[in-house]
C-alpha positions in Angstrom: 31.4 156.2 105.0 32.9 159.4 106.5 32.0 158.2 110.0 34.0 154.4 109.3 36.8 156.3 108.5 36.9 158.4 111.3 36.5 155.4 113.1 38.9 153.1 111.2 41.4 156.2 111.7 40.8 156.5 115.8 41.5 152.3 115.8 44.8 152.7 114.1 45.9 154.9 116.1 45.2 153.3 119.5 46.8 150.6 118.0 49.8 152.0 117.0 49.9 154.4 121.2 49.7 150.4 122.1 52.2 149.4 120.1 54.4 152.2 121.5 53.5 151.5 125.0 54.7 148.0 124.9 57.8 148.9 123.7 58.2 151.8 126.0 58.5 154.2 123.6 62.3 152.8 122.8 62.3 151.8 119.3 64.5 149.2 119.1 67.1 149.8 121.9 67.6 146.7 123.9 69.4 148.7 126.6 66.4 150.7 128.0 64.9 149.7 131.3 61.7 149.0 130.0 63.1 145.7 128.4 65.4 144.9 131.7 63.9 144.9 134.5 65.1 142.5 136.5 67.2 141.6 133.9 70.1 138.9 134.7 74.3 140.7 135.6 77.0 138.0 135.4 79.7 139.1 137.4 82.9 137.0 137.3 85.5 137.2 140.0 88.5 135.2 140.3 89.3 134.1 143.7 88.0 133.0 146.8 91.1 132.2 148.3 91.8 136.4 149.1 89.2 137.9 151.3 89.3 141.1 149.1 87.8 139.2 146.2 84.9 137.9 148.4 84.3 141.6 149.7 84.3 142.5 145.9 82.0 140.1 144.6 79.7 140.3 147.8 79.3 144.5 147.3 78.6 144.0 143.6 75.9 141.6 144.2 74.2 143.4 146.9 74.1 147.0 144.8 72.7 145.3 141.5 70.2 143.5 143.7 69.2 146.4 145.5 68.5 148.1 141.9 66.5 145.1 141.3 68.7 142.7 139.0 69.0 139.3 139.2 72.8 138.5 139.5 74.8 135.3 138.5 77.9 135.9 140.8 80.8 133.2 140.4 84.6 132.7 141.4 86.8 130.9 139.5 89.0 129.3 141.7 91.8 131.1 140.0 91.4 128.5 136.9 91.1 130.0 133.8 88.9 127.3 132.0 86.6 127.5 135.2 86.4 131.0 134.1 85.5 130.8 130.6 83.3 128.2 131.2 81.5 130.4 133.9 81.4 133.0 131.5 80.2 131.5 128.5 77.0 129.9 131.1 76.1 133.6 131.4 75.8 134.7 128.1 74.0 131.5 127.2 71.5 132.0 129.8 71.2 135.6 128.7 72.9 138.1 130.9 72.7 141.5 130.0 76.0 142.7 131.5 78.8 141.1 132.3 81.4 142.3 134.7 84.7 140.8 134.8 87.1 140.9 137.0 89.5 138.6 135.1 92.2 135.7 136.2 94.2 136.1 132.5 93.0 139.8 130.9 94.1 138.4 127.8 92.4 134.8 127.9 88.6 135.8 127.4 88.8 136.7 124.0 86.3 134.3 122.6 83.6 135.1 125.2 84.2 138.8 124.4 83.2 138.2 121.0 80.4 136.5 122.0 79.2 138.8 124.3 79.3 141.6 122.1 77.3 139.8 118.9 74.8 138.7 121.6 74.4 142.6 122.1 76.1 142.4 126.2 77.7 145.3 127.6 81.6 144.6 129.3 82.4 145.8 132.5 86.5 145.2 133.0 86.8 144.9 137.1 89.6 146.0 138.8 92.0 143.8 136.6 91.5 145.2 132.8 90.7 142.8 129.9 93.2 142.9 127.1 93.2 142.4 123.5 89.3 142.7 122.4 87.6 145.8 121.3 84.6 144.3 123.3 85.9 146.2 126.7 83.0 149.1 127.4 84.2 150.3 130.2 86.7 149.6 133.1 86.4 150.3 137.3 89.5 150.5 139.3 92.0 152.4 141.4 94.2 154.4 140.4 97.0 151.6 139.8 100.2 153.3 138.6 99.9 155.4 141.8 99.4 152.1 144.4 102.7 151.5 142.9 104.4 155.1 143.9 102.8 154.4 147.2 104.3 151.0 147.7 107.9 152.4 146.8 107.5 155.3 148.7 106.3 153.6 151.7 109.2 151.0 151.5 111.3 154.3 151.3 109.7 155.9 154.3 110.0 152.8 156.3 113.7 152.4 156.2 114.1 156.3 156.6 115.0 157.5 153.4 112.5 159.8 152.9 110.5 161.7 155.8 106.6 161.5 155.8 105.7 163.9 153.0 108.5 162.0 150.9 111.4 164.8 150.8 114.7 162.6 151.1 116.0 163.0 154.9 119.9 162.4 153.7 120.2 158.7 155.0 122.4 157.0 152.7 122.0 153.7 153.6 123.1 151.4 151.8 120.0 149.3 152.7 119.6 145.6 150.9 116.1 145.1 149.4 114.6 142.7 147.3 111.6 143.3 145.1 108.5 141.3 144.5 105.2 141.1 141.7 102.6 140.5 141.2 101.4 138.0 138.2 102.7 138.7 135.1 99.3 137.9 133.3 97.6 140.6 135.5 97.6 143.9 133.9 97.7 145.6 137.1 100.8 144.1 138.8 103.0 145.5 135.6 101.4 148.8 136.7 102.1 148.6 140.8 105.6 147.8 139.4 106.1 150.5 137.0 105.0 153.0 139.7 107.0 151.8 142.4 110.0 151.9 140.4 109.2 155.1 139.0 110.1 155.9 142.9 113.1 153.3 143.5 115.1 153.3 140.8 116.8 156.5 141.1 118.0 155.3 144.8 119.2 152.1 143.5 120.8 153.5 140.7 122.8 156.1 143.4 123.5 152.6 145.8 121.2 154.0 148.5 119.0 151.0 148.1 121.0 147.5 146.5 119.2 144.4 145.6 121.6 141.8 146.3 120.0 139.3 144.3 120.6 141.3 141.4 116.6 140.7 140.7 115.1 143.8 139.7 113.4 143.2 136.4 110.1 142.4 136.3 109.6 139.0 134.7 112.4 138.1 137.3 110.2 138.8 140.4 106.8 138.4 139.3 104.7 135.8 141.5 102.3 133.8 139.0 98.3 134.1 140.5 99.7 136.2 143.2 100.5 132.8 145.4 101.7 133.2 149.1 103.3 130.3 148.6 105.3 130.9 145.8 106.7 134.0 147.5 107.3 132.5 150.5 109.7 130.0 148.6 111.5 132.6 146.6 112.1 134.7 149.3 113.5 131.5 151.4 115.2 131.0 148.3 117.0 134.8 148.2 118.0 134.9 151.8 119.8 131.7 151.4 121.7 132.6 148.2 122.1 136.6 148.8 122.2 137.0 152.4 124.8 134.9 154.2 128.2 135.9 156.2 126.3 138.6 157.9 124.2 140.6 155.5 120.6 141.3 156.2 117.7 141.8 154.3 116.7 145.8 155.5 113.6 145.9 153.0 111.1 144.2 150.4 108.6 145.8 148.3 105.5 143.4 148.2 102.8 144.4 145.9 99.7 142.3 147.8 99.3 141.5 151.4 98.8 138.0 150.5 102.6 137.5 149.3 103.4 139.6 152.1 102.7 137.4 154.7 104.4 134.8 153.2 107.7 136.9 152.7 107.2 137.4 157.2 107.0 133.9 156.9 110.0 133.1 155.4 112.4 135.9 157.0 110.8 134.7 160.8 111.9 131.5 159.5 115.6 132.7 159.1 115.7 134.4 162.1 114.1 137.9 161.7 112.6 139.8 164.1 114.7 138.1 166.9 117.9 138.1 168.7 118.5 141.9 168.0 117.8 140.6 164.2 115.0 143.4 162.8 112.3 142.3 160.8 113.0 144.1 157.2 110.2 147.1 156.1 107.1 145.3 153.9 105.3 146.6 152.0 101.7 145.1 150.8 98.2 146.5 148.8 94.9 145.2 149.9 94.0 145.8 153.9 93.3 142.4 154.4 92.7 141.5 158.1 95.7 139.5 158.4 97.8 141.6 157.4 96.3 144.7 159.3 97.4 142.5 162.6 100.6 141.8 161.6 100.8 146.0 160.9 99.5 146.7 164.2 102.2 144.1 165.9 104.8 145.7 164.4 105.7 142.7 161.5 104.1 143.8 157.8 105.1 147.8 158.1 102.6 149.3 155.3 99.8 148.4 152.8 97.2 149.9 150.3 93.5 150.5 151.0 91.3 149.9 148.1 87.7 150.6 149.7 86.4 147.8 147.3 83.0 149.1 148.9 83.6 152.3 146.2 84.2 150.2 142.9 81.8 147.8 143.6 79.0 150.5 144.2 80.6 152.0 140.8 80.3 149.2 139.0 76.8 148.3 139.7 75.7 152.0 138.9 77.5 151.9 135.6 75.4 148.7 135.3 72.6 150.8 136.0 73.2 153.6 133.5 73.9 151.0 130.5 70.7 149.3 131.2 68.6 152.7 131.2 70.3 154.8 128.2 72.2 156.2 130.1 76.4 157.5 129.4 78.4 155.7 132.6 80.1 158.5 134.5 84.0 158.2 134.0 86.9 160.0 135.0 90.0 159.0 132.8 89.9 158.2 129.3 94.0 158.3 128.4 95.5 155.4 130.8 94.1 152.4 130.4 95.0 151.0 126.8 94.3 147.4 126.2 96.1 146.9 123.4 93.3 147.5 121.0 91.6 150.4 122.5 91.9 152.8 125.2 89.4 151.5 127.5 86.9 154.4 129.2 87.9 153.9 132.8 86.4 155.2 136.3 89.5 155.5 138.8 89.7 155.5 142.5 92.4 156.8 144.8 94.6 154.2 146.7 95.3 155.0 150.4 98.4 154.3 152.2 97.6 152.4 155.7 100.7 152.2 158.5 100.5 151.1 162.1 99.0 155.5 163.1 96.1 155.7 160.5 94.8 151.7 161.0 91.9 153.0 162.8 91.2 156.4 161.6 91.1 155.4 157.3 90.3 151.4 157.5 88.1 151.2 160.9 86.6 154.1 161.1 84.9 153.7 157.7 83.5 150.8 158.3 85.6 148.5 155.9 86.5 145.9 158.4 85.5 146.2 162.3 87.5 146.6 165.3 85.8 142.8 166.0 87.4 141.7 163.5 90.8 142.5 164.6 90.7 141.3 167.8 89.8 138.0 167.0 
């Protein structure tokens, strides 16, 4: 009898170290690696129609597949039911994180809730998801400060302040006009506040007048960030602010994209002939495009976001959430949602110009000298 139960006691316990095995020694935690390798990432971006967004999606992908996930990566065509729809196929089919990097922060409510009663971690990307608790964590730049850089490279440009931004005296007046980004994208309120954190008090002192009298934001705010639609505004503003002689010295462009379609408009009227300068613009993003048009002289400045960083960022805090592990972040005041503060991991924005082309974009690899000369 003694010797059953030693034996009966020697069972139970091999079955209960198997037990343990198979679960990885976890308990219940869903979010060990043990249960996810391999496991499926949706990542949602919302563009093709930028290259910046196909450089984001493309470094996600290839970190998380590198750590050995399976990854669902779509673009949303900048539709927003494309986007819930895309998003709602993920967490049906099970993915264990989702990162977002949103059209609409505010339109994704629903799916957030679904996500986080199907037990799936949030990643906001680049563009923060508002209203929902269901936001873990959020990857980005350092936006408020793109905008300060924007404002004070439009300042630079026309001469009002020297290269470590100390005012050099010039009193202008210069005529500018502002532009935007889409008032649905948390982000372009920030680039705006920064930048006019900068340009204000010189408008305020008549150093730098907007003719158009447009200065507030829902006034020059370009929905989904279209070229296009800038292009037609700023056709618009020369013809109703700038006739009998008066020029257009500056514009403050918060994305390369609308950029180019500002040159567009102002070659159109004449700019950047006849003795006629082309005005200083500004632009985020170091697209190709618009690093030609820099290096010809046209588009004077933009910001470099090395989407290379967040992307590798994003896939490691993927990594962490999927092993028990606390993602690394670095600011946990800014970035309010409007239900919570959202932890956040921020990057710092660089400012590119016609001398520091090579030496910041080429040099590290982002885009090639190939690709430039094309």
């Amino acid at each position: 009898m003694r010797a059953k139960k030693v034996l009966g006691g020697l069972v139970a316990l091999g079955l209960a170290m198997s037990l343990t095995a198979c679960s990885g020694g976890r308990g219940s935690d869903s979010s060990d690696s043990g249960d996810n390798d391999g496991a499926l990432i949706g990542v949602a971006m919302p563009t093709k129609v930028s290259e910046r967004w196909i450089a984001d999606g493309d470094a996600v992908k290839a970190d998380l597949e590198k750590a050995g996930y399976e990854v669902d990566l779509e673009y949303a065509n900048n539709d927003i039911p494309t986007q819930v729809k895309q998003i709602s196929n993920m967490i049906t089919r099970g993915a264990k994180v989702l990162i977002i990097a949103s059209i609409d922060g505010g339109s994704l409510s629903d799916q957030l809730d679904a996500a986080a009663k199907a037990g799936i971690k949030v990643i906001s990307y680049d563009r923060l998801l508002t209203g929902s608790k269901n936001v873990d964590y959020y990857v980005s730049f350092d936006n408020f400060k793109v905008g300060v850089q924007q404002g004070t490279s439009l300042l630079q440009g026309l001469g009002v302040v020297d290269a470590s931004g100390k005012p050099t005296g010039k009193k202008g007046p210069f005529n500018v006009e502002l532009f935007a980004g889409s008032s649905d994208d948390n982000n372009a309120h920030l680039f705006y506040d920064g930048a006019m954190s900068v340009l204000k008090p010189y408008i305020d002192d008549k150093t730098l007048v907007v003719r158009s009298g447009q200065t507030a934001f829902n006034q020059i705010a370009i929905l989904r960030w279209d070229p296009a639609t800038a292009k037609a505004r700023m056709q618009n503003l020369i013809a109703k602010s700038y006739s009998g002689g008066a020029v257009v010295d500056g514009v403050l462009s918060p994305y390369d994209g609308l950029s180019l379609g500002i040159l567009s408009a102002v070659t159109g009227a004449g700019y950047g002939t006849g003795g006629k300068k082309l005005p200083v613009v500004t632009g985020q993003d170091a697209e190709v495009p618009s690093l030609k048009s820099i290096l010809a002289g046209q588009q004077y400045s933009t910001i470099f976001k090395d989407t290379r960083k967040l992307g590798h960022q994003a896939a490691t805090m993927t990594d962490d959430l999927l092993n028990g592990k606390e993602p690394e972040v670095n600011d946990t005041k800014t970035y309010d949602n409007k239900v919570k503060v959202v932890p956040s991991y921020l990057f710092p924005p660089v400012v590119i110009t016609k001398e520091n082309v090579q030496s910041e974009v080429i040099a590290s690899g982002y885009h090639t000298q190939a690709e430039l000369d094309k």
